[in-house]
Every structure is written in structure tokens, then in C-alpha cells.
N, CA, C and O atoms as a GROMACS GRO file, in nm:
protein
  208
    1UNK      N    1   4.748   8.139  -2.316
    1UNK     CA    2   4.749   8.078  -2.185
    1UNK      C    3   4.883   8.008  -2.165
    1UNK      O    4   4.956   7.946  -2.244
    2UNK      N    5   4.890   8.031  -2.058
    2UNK     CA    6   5.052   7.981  -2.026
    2UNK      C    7   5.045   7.804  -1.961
    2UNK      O    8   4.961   7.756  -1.885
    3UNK      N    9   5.168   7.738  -2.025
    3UNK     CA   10   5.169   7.592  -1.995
    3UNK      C   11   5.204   7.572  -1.851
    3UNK      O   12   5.254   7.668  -1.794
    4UNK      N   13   5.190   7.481  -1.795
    4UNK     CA   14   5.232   7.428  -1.671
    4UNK      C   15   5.356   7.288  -1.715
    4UNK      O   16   5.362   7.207  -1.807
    5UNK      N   17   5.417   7.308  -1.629
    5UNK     CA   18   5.499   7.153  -1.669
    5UNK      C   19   5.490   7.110  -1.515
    5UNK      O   20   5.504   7.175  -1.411
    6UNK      N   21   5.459   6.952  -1.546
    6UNK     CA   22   5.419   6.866  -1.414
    6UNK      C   23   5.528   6.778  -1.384
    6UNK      O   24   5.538   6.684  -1.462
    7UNK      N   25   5.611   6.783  -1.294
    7UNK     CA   26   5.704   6.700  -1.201
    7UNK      C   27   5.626   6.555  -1.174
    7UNK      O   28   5.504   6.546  -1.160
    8UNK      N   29   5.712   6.454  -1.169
    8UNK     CA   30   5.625   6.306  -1.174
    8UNK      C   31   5.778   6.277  -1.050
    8UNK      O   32   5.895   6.310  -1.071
    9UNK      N   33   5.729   6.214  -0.941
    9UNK     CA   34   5.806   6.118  -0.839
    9UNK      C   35   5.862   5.969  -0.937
    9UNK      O   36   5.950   5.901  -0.886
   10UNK      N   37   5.827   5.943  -1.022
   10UNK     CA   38   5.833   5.823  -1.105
   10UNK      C   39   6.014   5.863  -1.122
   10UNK      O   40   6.064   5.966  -1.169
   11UNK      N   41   6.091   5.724  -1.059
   11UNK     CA   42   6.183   5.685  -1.134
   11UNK      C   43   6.220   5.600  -1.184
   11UNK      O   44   6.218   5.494  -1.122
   12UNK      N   45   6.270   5.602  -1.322
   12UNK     CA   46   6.267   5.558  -1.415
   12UNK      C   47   6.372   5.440  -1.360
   12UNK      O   48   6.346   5.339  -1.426
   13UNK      N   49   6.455   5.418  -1.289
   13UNK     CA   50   6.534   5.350  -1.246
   13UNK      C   51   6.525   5.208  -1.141
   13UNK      O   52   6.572   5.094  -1.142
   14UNK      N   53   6.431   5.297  -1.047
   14UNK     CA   54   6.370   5.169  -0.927
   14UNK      C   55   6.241   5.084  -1.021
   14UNK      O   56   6.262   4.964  -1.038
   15UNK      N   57   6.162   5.119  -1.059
   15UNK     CA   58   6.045   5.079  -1.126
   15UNK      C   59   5.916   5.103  -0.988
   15UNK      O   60   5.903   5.195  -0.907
   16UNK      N   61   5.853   5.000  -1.006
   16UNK     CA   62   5.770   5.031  -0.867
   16UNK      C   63   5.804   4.994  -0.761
   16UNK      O   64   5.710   4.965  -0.686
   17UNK      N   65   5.910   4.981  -0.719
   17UNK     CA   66   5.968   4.919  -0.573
   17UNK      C   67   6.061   5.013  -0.503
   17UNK      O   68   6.174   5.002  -0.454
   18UNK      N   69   5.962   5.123  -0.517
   18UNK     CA   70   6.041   5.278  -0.464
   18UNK      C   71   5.936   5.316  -0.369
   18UNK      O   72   5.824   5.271  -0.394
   19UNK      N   73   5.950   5.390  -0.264
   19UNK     CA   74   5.880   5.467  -0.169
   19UNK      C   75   5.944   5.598  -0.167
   19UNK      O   76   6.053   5.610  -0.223
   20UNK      N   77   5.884   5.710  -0.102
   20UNK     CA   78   5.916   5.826  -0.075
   20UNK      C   79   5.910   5.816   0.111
   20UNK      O   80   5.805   5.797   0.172
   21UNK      N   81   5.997   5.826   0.153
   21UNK     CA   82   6.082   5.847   0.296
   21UNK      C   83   6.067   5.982   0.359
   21UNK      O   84   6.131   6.070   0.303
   22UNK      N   85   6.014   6.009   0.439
   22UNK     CA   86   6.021   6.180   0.504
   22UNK      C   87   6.045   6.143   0.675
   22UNK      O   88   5.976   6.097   0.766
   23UNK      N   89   6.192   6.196   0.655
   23UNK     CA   90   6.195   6.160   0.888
   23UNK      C   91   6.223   6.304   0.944
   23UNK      O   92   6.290   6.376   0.870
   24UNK      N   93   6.190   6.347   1.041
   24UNK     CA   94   6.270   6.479   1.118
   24UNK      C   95   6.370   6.440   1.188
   24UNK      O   96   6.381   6.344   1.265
   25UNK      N   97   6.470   6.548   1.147
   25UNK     CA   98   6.599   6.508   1.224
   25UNK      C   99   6.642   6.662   1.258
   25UNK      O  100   6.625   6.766   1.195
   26UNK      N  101   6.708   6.633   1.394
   26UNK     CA  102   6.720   6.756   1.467
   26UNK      C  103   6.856   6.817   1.415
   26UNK      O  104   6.958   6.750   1.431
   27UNK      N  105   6.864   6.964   1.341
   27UNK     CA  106   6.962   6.998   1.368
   27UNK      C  107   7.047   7.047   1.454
   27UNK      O  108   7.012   7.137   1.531
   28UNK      N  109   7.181   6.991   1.455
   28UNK     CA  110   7.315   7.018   1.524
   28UNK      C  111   7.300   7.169   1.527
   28UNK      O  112   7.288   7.218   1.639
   29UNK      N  113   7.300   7.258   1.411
   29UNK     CA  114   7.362   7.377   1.447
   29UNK      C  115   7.246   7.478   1.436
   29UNK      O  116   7.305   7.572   1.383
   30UNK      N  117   7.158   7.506   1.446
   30UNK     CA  118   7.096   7.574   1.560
   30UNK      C  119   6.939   7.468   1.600
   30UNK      O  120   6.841   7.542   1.598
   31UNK      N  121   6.916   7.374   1.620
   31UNK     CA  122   6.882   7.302   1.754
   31UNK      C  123   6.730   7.284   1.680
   31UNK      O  124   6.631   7.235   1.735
   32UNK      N  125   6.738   7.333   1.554
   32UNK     CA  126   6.533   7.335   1.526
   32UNK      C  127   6.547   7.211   1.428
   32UNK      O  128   6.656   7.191   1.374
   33UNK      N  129   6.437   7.127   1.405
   33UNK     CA  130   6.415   7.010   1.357
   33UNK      C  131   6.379   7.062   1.186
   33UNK      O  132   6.337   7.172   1.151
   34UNK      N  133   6.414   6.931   1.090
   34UNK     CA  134   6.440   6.985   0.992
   34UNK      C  135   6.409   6.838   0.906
   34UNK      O  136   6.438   6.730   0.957
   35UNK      N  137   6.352   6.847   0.779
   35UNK     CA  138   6.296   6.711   0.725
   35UNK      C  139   6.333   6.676   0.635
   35UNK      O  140   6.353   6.752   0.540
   36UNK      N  141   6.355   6.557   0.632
   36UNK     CA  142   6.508   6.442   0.526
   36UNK      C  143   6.393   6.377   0.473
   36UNK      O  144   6.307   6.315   0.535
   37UNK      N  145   6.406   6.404   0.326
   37UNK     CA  146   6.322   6.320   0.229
   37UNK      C  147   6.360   6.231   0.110
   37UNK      O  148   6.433   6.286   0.027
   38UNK      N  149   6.327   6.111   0.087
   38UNK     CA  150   6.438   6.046  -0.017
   38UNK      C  151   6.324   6.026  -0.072
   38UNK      O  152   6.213   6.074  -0.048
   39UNK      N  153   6.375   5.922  -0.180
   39UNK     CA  154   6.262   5.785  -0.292
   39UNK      C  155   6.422   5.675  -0.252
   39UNK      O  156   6.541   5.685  -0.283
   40UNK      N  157   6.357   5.597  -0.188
   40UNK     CA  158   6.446   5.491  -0.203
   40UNK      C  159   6.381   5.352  -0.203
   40UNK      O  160   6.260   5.360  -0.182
   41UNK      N  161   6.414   5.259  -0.216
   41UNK     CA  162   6.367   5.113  -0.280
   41UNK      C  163   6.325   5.078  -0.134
   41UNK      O  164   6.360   5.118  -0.023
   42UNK      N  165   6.241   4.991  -0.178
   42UNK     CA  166   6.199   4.935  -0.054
   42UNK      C  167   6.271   4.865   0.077
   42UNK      O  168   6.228   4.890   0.190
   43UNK      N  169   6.354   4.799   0.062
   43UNK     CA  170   6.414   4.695   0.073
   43UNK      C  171   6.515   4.770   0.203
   43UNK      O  172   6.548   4.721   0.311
   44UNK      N  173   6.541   4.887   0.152
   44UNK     CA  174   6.631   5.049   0.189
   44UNK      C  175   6.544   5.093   0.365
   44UNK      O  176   6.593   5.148   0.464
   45UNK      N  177   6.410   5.044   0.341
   45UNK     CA  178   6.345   5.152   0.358
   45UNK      C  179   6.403   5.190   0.574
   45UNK      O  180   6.438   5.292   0.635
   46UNK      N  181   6.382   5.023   0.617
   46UNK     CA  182   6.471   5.032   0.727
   46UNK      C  183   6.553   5.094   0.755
   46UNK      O  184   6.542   5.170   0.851
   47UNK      N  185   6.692   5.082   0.666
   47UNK     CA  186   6.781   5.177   0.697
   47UNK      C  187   6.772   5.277   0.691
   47UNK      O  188   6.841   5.343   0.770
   48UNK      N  189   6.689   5.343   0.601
   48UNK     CA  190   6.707   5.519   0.620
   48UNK      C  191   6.639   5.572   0.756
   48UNK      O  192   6.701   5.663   0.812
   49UNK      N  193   6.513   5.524   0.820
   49UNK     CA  194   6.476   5.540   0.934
   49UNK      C  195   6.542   5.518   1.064
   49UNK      O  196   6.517   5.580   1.167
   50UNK      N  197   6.618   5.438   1.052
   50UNK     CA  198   6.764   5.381   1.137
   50UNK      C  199   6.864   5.523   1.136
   50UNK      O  200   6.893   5.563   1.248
   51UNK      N  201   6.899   5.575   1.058
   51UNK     CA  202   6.942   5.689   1.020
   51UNK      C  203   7.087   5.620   0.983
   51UNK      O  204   7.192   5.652   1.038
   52UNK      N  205   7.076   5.529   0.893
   52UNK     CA  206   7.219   5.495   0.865
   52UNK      C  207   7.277   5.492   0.714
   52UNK      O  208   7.395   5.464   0.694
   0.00000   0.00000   0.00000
């Protein structure tokens, strides 16, 4: 039987004061909407929705 290996969102870096971020943002070059996903710290979380 064949193994699976499991991907974990856990970074080892933020600790628990990380979120996962998903916004649609329209693309420029041909016009269809398209989805921006981070893990960034909380604190962050404003600005990335700001789109800055």
C-alpha cells in the first residue's frame, strides 16, 4: 500500500498568531478574477486586504 504524505499550514515561524488570507483580485491582463492567498500574522491581516 502506498504512503500518503500530509502537508500541515503550521508555520514553524509565526507560532499561532498566523491566519490564512484568501482575497479576489481582478486581473489586469485578461480581465477574469483570480485568488491571492497568504498565512500571514495577524497583526498583517489589515493590510493584506487593503491590498498593500
Amino acid at each position: 500500500m502506498a504512503k500518503k504524505a500530509v502537508a500541515t499550514l503550521k508555520d514553524k515561524t509565526a507560532g499561532k498568531g498566523s491566519v490564512k488570507c484568501i482575497r479576489m483580485v481582478r486581473s489586469e491582463r485578461s480581465g477574469a478574477y483570480v485568488f491571492q492567498e497568504d498565512i500571514i500574522p495577524i497583526d498583517k491581516e489589515k493590510d493584506f486586504f487593503a491590498g498593500k
